[in-house]
Every structure is written in structure tokens, then in C-alpha cells.
C-alpha positions as CSV (number, residue, x, y, z in Angstrom):
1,X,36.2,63.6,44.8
2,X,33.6,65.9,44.4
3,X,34.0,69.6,42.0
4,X,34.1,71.8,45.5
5,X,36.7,69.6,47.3
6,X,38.8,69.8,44.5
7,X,38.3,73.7,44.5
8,X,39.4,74.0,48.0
9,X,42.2,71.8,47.1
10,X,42.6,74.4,43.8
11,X,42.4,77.5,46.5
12,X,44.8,75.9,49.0
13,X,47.5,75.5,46.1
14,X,47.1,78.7,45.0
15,X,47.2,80.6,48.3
16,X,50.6,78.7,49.1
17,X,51.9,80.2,45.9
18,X,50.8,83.3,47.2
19,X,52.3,83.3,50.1
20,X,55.3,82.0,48.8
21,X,55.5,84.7,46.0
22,X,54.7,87.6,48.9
23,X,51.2,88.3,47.2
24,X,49.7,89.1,50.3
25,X,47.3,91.6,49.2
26,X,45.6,88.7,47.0
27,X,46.0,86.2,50.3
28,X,44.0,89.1,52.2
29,X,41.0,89.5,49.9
30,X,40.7,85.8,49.1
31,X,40.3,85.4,53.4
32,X,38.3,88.4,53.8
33,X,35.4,86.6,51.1
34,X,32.1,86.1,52.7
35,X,31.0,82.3,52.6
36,X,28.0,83.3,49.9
37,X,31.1,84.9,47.6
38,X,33.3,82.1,48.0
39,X,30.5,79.7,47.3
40,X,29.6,81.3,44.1
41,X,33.4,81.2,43.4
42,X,33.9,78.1,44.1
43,X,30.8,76.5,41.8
44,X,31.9,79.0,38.9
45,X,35.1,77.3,38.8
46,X,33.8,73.5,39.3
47,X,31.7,74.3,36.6
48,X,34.1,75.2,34.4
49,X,36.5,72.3,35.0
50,X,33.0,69.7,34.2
51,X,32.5,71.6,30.8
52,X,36.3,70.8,29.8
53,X,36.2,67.4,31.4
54,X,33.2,66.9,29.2
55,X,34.6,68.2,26.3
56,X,37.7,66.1,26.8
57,X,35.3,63.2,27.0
58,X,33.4,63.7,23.8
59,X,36.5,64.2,22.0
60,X,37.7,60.7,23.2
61,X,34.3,58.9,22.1
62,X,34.8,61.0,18.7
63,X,38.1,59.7,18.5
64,X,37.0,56.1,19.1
65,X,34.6,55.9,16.9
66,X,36.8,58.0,14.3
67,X,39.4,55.0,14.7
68,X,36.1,52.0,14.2
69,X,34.9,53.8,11.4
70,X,38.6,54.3,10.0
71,X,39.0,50.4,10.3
72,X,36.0,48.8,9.2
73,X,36.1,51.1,6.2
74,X,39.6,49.5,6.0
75,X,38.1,46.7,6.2
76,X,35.8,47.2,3.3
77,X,38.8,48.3,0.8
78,X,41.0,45.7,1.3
79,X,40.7,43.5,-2.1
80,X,41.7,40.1,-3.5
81,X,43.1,40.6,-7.4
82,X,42.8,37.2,-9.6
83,X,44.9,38.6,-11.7
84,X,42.3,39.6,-14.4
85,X,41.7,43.1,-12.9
86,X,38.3,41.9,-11.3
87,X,38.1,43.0,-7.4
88,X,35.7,41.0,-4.8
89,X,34.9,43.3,-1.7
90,X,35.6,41.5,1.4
91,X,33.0,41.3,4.4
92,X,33.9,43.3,7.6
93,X,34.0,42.5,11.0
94,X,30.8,43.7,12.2
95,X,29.2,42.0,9.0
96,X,30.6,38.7,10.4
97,X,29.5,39.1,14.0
98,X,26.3,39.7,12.1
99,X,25.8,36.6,9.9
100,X,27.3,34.5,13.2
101,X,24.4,36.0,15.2
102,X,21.7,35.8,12.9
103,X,22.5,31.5,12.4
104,X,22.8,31.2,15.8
105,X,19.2,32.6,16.6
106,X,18.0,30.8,13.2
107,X,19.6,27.5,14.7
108,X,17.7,27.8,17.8
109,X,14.5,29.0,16.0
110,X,14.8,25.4,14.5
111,X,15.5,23.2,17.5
112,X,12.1,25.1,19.4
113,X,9.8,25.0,16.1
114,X,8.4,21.2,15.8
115,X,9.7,19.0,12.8
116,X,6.9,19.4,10.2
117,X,4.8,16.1,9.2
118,X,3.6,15.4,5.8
119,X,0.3,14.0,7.0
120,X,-0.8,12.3,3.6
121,X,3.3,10.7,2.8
122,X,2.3,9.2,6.5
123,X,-1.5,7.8,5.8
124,X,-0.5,6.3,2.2
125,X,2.9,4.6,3.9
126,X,0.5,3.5,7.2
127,X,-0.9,-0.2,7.2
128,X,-4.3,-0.2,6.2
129,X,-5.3,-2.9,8.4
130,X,-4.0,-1.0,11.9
131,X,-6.5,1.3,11.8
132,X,-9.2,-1.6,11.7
133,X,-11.0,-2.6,14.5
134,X,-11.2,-6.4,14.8
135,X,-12.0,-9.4,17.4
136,X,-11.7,-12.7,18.1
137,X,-14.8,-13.9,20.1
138,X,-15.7,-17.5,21.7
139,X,-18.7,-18.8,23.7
140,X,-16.5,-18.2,27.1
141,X,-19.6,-17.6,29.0
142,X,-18.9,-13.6,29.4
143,X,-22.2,-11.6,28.8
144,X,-19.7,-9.3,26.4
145,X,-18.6,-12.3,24.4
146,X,-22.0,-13.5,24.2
147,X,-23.3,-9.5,23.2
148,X,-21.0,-10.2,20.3
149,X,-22.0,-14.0,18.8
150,X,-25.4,-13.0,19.2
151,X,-24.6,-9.8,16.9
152,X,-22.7,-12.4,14.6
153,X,-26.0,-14.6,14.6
154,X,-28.1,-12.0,13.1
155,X,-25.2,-11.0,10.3
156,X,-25.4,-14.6,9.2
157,X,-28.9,-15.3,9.2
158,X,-29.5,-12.0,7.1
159,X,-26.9,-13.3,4.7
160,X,-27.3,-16.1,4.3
161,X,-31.3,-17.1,3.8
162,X,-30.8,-20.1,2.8
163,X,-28.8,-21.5,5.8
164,X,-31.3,-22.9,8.3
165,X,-31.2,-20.4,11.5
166,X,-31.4,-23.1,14.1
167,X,-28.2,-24.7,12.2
168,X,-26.3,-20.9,12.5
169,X,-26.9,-20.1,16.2
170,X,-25.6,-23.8,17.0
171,X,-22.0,-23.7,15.0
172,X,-21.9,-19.5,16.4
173,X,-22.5,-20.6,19.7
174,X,-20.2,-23.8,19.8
175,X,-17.6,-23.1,22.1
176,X,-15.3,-25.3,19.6
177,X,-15.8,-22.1,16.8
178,X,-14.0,-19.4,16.9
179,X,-15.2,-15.8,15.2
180,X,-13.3,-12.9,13.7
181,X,-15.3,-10.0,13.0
182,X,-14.5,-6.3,11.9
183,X,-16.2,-4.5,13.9
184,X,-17.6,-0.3,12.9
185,X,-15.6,2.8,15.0
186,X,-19.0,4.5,15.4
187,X,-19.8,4.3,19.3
188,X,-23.8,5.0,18.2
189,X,-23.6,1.5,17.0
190,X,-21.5,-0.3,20.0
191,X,-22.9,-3.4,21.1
192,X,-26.0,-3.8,18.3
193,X,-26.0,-5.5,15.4
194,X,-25.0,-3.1,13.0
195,X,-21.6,-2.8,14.5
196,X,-20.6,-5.9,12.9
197,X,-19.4,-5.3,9.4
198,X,-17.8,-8.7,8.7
199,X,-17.2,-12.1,10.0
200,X,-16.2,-15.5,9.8
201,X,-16.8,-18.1,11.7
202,X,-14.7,-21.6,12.0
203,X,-13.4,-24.6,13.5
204,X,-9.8,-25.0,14.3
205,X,-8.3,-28.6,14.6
206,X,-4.9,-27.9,16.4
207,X,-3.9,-31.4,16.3
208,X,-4.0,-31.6,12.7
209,X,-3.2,-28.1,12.0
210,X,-6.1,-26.6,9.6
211,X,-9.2,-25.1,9.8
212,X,-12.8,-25.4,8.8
213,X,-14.8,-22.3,7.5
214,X,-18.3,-22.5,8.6
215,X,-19.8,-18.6,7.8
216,X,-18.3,-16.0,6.1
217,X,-20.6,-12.7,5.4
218,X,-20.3,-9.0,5.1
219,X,-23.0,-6.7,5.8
220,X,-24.9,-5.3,3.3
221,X,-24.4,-1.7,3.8
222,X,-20.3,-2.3,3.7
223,X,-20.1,-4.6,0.7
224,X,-18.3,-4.3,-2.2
225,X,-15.7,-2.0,0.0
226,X,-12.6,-4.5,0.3
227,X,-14.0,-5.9,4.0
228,X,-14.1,-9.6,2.4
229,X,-10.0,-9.8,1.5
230,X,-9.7,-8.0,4.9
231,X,-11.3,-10.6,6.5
232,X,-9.7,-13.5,5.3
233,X,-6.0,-12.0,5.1
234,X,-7.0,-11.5,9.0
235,X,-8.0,-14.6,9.4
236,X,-5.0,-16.3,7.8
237,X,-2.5,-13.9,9.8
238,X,-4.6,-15.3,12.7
239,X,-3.9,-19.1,11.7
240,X,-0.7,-18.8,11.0
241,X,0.0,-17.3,14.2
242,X,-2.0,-20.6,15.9
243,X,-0.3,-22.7,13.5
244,X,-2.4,-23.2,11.2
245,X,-1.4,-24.9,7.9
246,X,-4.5,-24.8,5.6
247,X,-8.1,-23.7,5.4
248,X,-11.1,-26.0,4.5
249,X,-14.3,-24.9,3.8
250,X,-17.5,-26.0,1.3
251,X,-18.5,-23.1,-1.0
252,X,-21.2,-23.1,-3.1
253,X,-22.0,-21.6,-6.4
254,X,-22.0,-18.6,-5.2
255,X,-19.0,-18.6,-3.6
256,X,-16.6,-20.3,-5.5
257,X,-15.4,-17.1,-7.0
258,X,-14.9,-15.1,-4.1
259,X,-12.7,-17.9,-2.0
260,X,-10.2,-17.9,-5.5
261,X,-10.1,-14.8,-5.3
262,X,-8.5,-15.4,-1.8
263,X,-6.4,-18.2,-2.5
264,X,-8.6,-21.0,-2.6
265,X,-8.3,-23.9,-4.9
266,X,-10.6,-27.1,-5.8
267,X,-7.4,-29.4,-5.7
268,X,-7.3,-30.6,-2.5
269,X,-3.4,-31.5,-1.3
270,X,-3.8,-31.6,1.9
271,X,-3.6,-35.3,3.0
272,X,-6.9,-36.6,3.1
273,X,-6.3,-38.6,6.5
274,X,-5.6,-35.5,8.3
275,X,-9.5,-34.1,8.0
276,X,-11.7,-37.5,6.8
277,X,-13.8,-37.7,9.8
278,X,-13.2,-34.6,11.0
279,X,-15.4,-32.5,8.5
280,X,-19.0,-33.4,7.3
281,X,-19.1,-33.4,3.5
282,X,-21.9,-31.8,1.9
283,X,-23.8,-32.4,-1.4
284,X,-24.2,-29.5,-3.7
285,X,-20.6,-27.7,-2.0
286,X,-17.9,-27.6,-3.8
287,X,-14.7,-28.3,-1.6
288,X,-11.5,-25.8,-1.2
289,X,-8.7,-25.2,0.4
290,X,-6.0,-22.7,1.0
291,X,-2.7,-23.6,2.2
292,X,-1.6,-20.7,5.1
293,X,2.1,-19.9,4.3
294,X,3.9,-19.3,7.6
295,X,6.4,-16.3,6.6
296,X,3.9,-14.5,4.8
297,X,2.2,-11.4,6.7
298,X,-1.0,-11.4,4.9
299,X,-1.6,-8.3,6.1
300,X,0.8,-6.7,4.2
301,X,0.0,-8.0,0.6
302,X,-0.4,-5.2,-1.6
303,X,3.0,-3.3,-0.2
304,X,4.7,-7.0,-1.3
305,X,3.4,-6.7,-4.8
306,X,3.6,-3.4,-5.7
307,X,7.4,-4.2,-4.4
308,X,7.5,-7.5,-6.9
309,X,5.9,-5.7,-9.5
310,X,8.9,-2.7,-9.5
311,X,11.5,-4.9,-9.0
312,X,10.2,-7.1,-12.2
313,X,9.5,-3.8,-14.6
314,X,13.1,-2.6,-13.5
315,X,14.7,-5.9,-14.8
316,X,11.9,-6.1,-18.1
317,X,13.9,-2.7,-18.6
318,X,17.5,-4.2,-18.8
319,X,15.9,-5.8,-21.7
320,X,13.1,-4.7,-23.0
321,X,13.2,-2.3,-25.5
322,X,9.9,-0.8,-24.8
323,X,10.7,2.4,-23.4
324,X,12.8,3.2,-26.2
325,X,11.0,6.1,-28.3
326,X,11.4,6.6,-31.9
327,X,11.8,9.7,-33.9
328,X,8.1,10.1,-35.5
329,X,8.0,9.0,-39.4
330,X,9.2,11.9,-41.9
331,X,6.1,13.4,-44.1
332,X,5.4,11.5,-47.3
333,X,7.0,8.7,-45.5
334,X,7.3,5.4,-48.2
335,X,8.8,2.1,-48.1
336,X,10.4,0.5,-50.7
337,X,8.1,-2.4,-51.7
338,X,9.4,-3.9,-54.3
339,X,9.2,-7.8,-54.9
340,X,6.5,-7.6,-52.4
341,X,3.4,-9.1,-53.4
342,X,0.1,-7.0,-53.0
343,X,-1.3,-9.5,-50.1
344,X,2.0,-8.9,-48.2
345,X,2.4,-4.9,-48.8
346,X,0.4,-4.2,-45.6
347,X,2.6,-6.2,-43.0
348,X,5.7,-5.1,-45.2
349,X,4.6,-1.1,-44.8
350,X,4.5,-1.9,-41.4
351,X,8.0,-3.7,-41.1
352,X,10.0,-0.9,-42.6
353,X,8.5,1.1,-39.7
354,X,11.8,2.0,-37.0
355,X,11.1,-0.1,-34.3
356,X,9.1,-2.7,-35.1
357,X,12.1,-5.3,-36.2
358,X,13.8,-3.9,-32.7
359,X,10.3,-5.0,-31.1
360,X,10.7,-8.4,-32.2
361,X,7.6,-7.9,-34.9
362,X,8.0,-10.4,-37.9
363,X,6.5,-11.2,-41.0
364,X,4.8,-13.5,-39.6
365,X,3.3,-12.3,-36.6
366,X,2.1,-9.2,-38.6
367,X,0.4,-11.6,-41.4
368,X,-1.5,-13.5,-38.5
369,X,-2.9,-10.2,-37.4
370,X,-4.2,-9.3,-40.7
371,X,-6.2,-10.5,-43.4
372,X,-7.0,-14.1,-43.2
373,X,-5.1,-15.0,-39.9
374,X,-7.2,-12.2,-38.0
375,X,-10.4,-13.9,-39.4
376,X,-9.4,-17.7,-38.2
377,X,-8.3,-16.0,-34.7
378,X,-11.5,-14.6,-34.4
379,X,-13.2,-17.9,-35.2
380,X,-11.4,-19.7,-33.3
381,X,-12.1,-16.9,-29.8
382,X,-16.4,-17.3,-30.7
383,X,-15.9,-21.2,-30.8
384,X,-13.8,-21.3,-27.3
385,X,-16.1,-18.4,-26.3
386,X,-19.2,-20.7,-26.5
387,X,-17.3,-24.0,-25.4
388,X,-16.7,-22.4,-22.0
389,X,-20.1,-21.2,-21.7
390,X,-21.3,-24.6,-22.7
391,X,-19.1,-26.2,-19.8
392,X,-20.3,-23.6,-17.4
393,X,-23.9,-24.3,-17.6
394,X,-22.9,-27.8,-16.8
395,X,-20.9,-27.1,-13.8
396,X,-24.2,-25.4,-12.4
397,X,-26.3,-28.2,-11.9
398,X,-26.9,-30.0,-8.9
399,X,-26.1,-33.6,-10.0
400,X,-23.0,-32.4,-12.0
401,X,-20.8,-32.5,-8.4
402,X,-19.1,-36.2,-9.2
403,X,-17.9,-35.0,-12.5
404,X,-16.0,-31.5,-11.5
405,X,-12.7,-32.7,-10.4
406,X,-10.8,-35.9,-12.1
407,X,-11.5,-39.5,-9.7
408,X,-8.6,-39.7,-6.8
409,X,-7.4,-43.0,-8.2
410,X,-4.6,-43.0,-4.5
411,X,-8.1,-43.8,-2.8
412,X,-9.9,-45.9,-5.9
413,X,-7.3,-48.0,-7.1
414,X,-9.1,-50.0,-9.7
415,X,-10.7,-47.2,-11.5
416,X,-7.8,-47.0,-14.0
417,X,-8.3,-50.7,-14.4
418,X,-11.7,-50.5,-15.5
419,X,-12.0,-46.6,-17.1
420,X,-9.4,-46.4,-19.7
421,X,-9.4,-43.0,-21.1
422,X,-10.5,-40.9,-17.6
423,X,-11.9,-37.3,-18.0
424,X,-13.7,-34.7,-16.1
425,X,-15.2,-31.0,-16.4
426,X,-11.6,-29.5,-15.2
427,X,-9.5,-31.5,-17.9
428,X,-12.0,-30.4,-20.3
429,X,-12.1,-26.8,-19.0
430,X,-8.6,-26.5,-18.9
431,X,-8.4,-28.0,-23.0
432,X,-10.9,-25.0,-23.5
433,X,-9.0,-22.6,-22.7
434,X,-5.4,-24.0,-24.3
435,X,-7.5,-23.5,-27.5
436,X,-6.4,-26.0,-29.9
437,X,-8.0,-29.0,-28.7
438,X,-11.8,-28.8,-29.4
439,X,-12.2,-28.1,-33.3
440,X,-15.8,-28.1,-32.9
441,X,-19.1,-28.4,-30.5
442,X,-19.6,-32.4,-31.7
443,X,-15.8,-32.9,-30.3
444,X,-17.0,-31.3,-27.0
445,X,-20.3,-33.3,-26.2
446,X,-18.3,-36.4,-27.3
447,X,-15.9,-35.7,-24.1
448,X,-18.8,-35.0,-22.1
449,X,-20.5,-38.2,-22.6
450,X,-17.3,-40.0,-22.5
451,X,-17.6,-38.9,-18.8
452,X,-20.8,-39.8,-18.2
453,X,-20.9,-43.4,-20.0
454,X,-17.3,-44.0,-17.3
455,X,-19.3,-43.4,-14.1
456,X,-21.7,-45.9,-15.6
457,X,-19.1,-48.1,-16.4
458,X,-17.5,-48.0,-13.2
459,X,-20.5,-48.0,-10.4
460,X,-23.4,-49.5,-9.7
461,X,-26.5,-48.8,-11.3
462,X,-28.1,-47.9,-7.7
463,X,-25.4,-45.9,-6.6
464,X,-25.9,-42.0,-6.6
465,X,-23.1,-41.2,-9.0
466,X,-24.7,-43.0,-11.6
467,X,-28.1,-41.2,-11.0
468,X,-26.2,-38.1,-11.4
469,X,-24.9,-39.6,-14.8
470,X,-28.4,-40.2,-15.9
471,X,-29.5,-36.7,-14.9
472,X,-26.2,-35.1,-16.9
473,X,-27.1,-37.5,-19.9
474,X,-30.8,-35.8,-20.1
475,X,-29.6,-32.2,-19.3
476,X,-26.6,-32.7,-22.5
477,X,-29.2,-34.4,-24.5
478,X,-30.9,-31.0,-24.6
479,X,-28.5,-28.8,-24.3
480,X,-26.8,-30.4,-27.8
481,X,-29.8,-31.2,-29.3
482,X,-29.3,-29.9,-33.1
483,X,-25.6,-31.8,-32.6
484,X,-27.8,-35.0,-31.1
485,X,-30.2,-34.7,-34.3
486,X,-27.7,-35.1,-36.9
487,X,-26.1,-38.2,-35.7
């Protein structure tokens, strides 16, 4: 209802009472108003009643927020004693409905803002080899295939000079090889011959279940970056998954080193009926082979040692006591030496040291490493020193291949029958380097002819092995000259 209806309600009311109360004289002059007057009258009054209605309003709102104040400062007063007279002010409603709100927009601030990444926790734990770019290719006849092997051509013939080029492009392009190559991310160099970093090429015999290596070469420009182990631990992922058991190839001089490095050995156990006939053998190579474990991802060696090698420090520690730290020796620090003779006071100083009996140091160890010991050890390191050099320089030559490994006597039966005491550069290499056989250079060169004068006594004087004897004779005879002029 609006203020003048309720007026004329108001005026009604009133003029009843008049009427009632024999006020007529009021009654006549409230009827006799002009409609201007009464107008006037009428919004005088309605404005009156809104200013008390909005008074009456603002005292309510006071009295509201007289009654929130009066209880959240309630709120605040109200106390917990522990008993110690110390007082911990509580938190109030509104500081609740605070805290709730603020998680709740924090909590939803997290679910919209994307998990952060640690980008380099995520490049050391990724797989090296995944971001590699690598192939299989075969003469299939496709012109992309054959874009590749010609590409794999050219790496060979550059590294490798001495191979015969004619011989290269017919084993690359033998649709019995197979080549792995890594190939470069840089789409400037797609489909030349600089895309190729590495590759190997071989010959897989499913039936018998290994491999020949024909090729193996890096280019030049990405050498001595880790692309050779890549290659091969590729390669034998590769076998494996064709069922491959072991890896054959010839290396030469010059390669002997980096096939060990990858697992290769000169002791041959495959059986030999599985690849005679099957390989050609060449003169001057040196024969090795690599036996392809089937539950190892090769892929992922480093991650397995660097998980062997914690695993063996952490039980070293259960009883090792090399991590133990000692308190460092008070100043003026002096052991009681007596009834120690003078030679001895050095290793006994260093005995009464903390520590060194806990090591597992003794007397005698520490006398070995001093004085006169120290002197024979060295001696005896510059004889074994030259000794392997000595044996070395004999495994270089051309006609020393018969001699390198010891005489299969499964395939020669007799050869025990006829050669009684047997020996070859790897028995003698491996007596080297136990260190107490050889006393001296004469006891060497007497082994080595002992090896030559058995391939005499064995074959025929035609034969090539003893030519190769006769060759080794001359090169020791001048390689131990001042040993050959005292006898």
C-alpha cells in the first residue's frame, strides 16, 4: 500500500472518530479542504510516517549488527585454561568461514594449475637409446632401402681403406646381410651420406642361431662419442629379439680392443660344427665371439650397473669399516716404541695409529710397503712391465696367428701324444700378469721357443704353420739378441 492510500485510510479513521465524538466543526473543515490543500496534507503526513519507518529500520540493522558484534567478540573472549594460568584465544566464526573459504579456492587453484615437471629429474631417468634414431635396412629392392645401403657403402669404404671396395658394396648389397645404422636428426642431411653416423653390417644364420659381423664403422666426425657401444648393444637387443645366440666376427689388430670392450672374447665356445662351413676364415683376423644373453636388455646396461654397484657398496658397508672416521691424532702425538728395532719403528708408528689394526693393516703388510719390500715390488712391476711388452710385439706379427690361442686338442687328438709340455702366447700372457712365474727375460724366450720348436715337432715342414714357426724363430732371434748372445 502506497503512503497516500494509507493517509485516506488515516483520514477516514479519524473522521469516524469525529463523527462519533460530535466534532463536527473539525468534520466540516476537513470536507470543505480544496484538493491542492488536502494533497499537501496528505504528502506531509506520508512523509512523516517514511522518516519513522526509516528510523525504525536503522535502529533494527543497528541492533543486528550490535547483537553480531556482541557475539563474535564473545566469541573472541571465550578461553581454554591448562591450568598454568596461560590463555589461548579461540578463532571466531567468521574467521572459520574464512580459513574454509580460502582452502577451498586454494584447492581449486591446484586442480586448474598443471602438475609442475622437473625437466632435468625426467632427461637423466629417460633411456638414452629412445631418443636415437636407428634402422634396420636390407636389399628389398625399395629405392629408400637402397638410398640407405648405398649411404652405408660409402661409410665403409671411408673407414675402412684397406677393405677392397668391390668386396664392401657386394656383402652391403647381399640381400642375405642385414644393416643397423644410427642415423643423424638433422633433416639438412636426410637421405646423403652424412646422415649415417654408425653401422654394422652382418649375416644372420637362423638355423644355427648366430651371427657373422662383416663391417662395423662410425663416422669420423661422431667418433669417440659412445656411437660404437650404442651400436652393438643395438645390435645385440636386435639378435636376441631374432633369436640370436652369439656373434662371430674376424677383427684385426686394430680391432681387437674395441670388440672386448663389447663383450667379445678369443675363446671360442660355441660349438664349432654349428658355423664350420658357414664362415670363411681369414689369415691375419683374429676370431671372436660374444655370446647374446636372452634376458638381458642391453639397452639398459649402465642403469643395471650403477644398480649392482649400490647394492654391492651397501652390503661392503655391513662390513667394511671404511666409512668409519677417526678422531684426528692429538698434537705431539708418540707411540710407545719400545723393543722395537729401528728397521721396524716406521711400520710400528704407523700401527699404533687408531684405525689401522681395525683396517686389517699388519706388520706385515706395512713392512712390504716400505723399505726393502717396496724396492722388490717395484722390481718385480718393471720386469712384468717389459715381459708384456715383449709378448705384445709378438702378437703383432703376421705369422704369429697359429701361436695366439692354445691347439684345440677335441679336433687334433694326437697333438698331446706327440707335444708334451703344450704352450701358447695366452698361457704365457696370462703367467705374466699372475706375476710369479717368469723370474727373468731368459725364462720368457725359453717358453717362446718351446712354442715354436712344438709346431715344428708336430707338422710338416711344408705346412704353413711351420713357416710361421720359422718366421717367429728369426723375429725372437732379434728381438732377444743380448739373451741369444750369452748362451
Amino acid at each position: 500500500m502506497s503512503p497516500a492510500d494509507e493517509q485516506k485510510v488515516i483520514s477516514k479513521k479519524r473522521k469516524a472518530e469525529d463523527l462519533s465524538s460530535g466534532d463536527a466543526q473539525d468534520s466540516t473543515q476537513e470536507d470543505v479542504l480544496l484538493p491542492e490543500e488536502k494533497k499537501g496534507k496528505e504528502d506531509t503526513s506520508s512523509d512523516e510516517e517514511m522518516g519513522e519507518k526509516k528510523k525504525e529500520s536503522e535502529d533494527d540493522k543497528e541492533g543486528v549488527l550490535s547483537e553480531e558484534k556482541k557475539e563474535e567478540t564473545g566469541d573472541k573472549m571465550e578461553v581454554d585454561t591448562d591450568g598454568n594460568g596461560d590463555t589461548e584465544q579461540k578463532k571466531s566464526k567468521s574467521d572459520e568461514k574464512r580459513e574454509d573459504e580460502t582452502k577451498k579456492a586454494a584447492e581449486v587453484d591446484a586442480e586448474e594449475k598443471p602438475e609442475k615437471v622437473d625437466v632435468k629429474k625426467t632427461q637423466s631417468s629417460q633411456n638414452p637409446y629412445e631418443a636415437l634414431r636407428w634402422i634396420t635396412v636390407t636389399n628389398d629392392g625399395k629405392p629408400a632401402s637402397l638410398i640407405k645401403l648405398v649411404a652405408l657403402k660409402s661409410l665403409f669404404a671411408k673407414q675402412l681403406p684397406k677393405m677392397p671396395r668391390p668386396y664392401i658394396a657386394r656383402l652391403v648389397f647381399d640381400r642375405r646381410h642385414t644393416s643397423l645404422a644410427i642415423l643423424s636428426d638433422d633433416p639438412a642431411l636426410k637421405d646423403t651420406d652424412e646422415e649415417v653416423i654408425g653401422s654394422i653390417c652382418y649375416r644372420a644364420f637362423p638355423e644355427m642361431r648366430f651371427a657373422e659381423i662383416a663391417f662395423c664403422a662410425v663416422n669420423a666426425s661422431h667418433q669417440v662419442k659412445g656411437y660404437g657401444t650404442k651400436l652393438m648393444n643395438l645390435l645385440k637387443s636386435e639378435g636376441a629379439r631374432r633369436g640370436i645366440e652369439y656373434f662371430i666376427t674376424y677383427a684385426d689388430n686394430y680391432a681387437i680392443g674395441y670388440f672386448k670392450k663389447q663383450g667379445f672374447t678369443k675363446s671360442i665356445t660355441m660349438p664349432k660344427g654349428r658355423y664350420q662351413g658357414l664362415i670363411k676364415d681369414y689369415d691375419g683376423g683374429t676370431m671372436m665371439e660374444c655370446y647374446v644373453h636372452p634376458s638381458i636388455d642391453f639397452t639398459r646396461i649402465p642403469e643395471m650397473l650403477a644398480a649392482q654397484r649400490k647394492f654391492i657398496l651397501a652390503r661392503i658397508r655391513l662390513k667394511a669399516n671404511s666409512h668409519t672416521v677417526y678422531e684426528p691424532l692429538p698434537r705431539g702425538f708418540s707411540p710407545n716404541l719400545e723393543g722395537v728395532s729401528r728397521a721396524n719403528e716406521a711400520a710400528a708408528r704407523a700401527m699404533a695409529i687408531p684405525g689401522m689394526i681395525e683396517a686389517g693393516w699388519t706388520m706385515t703388510d706395512l713392512l712390504a710397503a716400505t723399505g726393502q719390500g717396496k724396492d722388490v715390488d717395484r722390481a718385480k712391476n718393471a720386469l712384468k712391465s717389459d715381459l708384456l711388452s715383449i709378448v705384445r710385439k709378438v702378437e703383432e706379427q703376421q705369422f704369429a696367428w697359429p701361436f695366439r690361442e692354445p691347439v684345440d686338442t677335441n679336433e687334433v687328438k694326437d697333438y698331446l701324444d706327440v707335444v708334451k709340455i703344450p704352450i701358447d702366447l695366452s698361457t704365457i700372457d696370462k703367467r705374466i700378469r699372475k706375476g710369479d712365474h717368469y723370474k727373468s727375460k731368459q725364462m720368457l724366450y725359453a717358453d717362446l721357443m718351446l712354442m715354436v720348436n712344438n709346431c715344428k715337432l708336430y707338422n710338416e715342414e711344408t705346412s704353413t704353420y711351420v713357416q710361421c714357426a720359422v718366421s717367429l724363430e728369426k723375429f725372437l732371434g732379434n728381438l732377444f739378441r743380448d739373451i741369444k748372445a750369452r748362451t
